[in-house]
C-alpha positions, 0 to 999 in steps of 0.5 A, a space after each residue: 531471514 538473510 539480510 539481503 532478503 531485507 534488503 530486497 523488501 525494503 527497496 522492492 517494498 518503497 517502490 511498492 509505497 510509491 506507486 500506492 502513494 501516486 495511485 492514492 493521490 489522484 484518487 483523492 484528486 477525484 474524492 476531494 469532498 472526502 479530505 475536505 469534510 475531513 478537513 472541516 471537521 478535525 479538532 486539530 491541525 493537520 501533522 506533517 502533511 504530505 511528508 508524512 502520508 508519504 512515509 507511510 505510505 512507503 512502509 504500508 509498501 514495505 509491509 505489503 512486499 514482506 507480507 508477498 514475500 510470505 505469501 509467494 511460496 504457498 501459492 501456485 501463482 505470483 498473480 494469486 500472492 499479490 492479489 491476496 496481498 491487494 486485498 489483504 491492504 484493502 481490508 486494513 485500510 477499508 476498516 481503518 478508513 470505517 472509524 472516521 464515519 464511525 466517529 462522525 468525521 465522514 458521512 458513510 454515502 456513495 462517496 466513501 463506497 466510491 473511495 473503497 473501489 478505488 482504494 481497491 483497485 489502487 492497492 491491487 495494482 501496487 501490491 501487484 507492481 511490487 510483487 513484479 517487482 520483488 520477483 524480478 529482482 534476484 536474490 542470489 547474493 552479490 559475492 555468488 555472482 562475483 565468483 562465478 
């Protein structure tokens, strides 16, 4: 790929990790008994705290513009590519979310089913928010703008 491609991804992609971020956040506001039967039940200190759920979230973002910026040209229809990116974040993160009850760490009731609606609907709107985002921005480089 071209490196202003990469480029593009990647400040395309951080926003992306922003808004999920944001969206995740006020979630877990409403979730709270979530984090905390987390919180009470983890063998260890918490690592970093927000700073590091920030960070990854910005590269979950990232991932999700690099994996529309595959995606986009096989469908007909923007809408369809960051949909199918929504989902395709949802799935990972649903089954990563899954080894926590597996582990015992959570209770697998109406609160985690609740947590994966709502974990849907954010990572919908922030694949969906990115790829607006990764389409808007052209990619015709800098110096073809220049010299025309």
């Amino acid at each position: 790929m071209r490196p202003t491609l990469w480029l593009r991804i990647v400040l395309c992609g951080s926003v992306t990790g922003v808004v999920w971020y944001l969206l995740s956040a006020v979630s877990l506001f409403f979730q709270s008994d979530i984090v905390a039967s987390v919180r009470e039940s983890a063998p260890h200190a918490a690592l970093g705290g927000g700073g590091l759920f920030f960070a990854i979230d910005v590269a979950m973002g990232v991932w999700a513009v690099w994996l529309y910026s595959v995606l986009a040209p096989h469908y007909g229809s923007r809408l369809t590519a960051a949909a199918s990116v929504g989902v395709a974040w949802w799935s990972l993160k649903t089954l990563q979310s899954a080894k926590w009850a597996g582990l015992g760490l959570l209770a697998l009731d109406t609160s985690l089913i609740a947590m994966a609606v709502a974990t849907l609907i954010g990572t919908l709107a922030a694949s969906i928010a990115g790829a607006w985002l990764y389409s808007m921005v052209d990619d015709v480089p800098v110096e073809q703008r220049l010299a025309t």
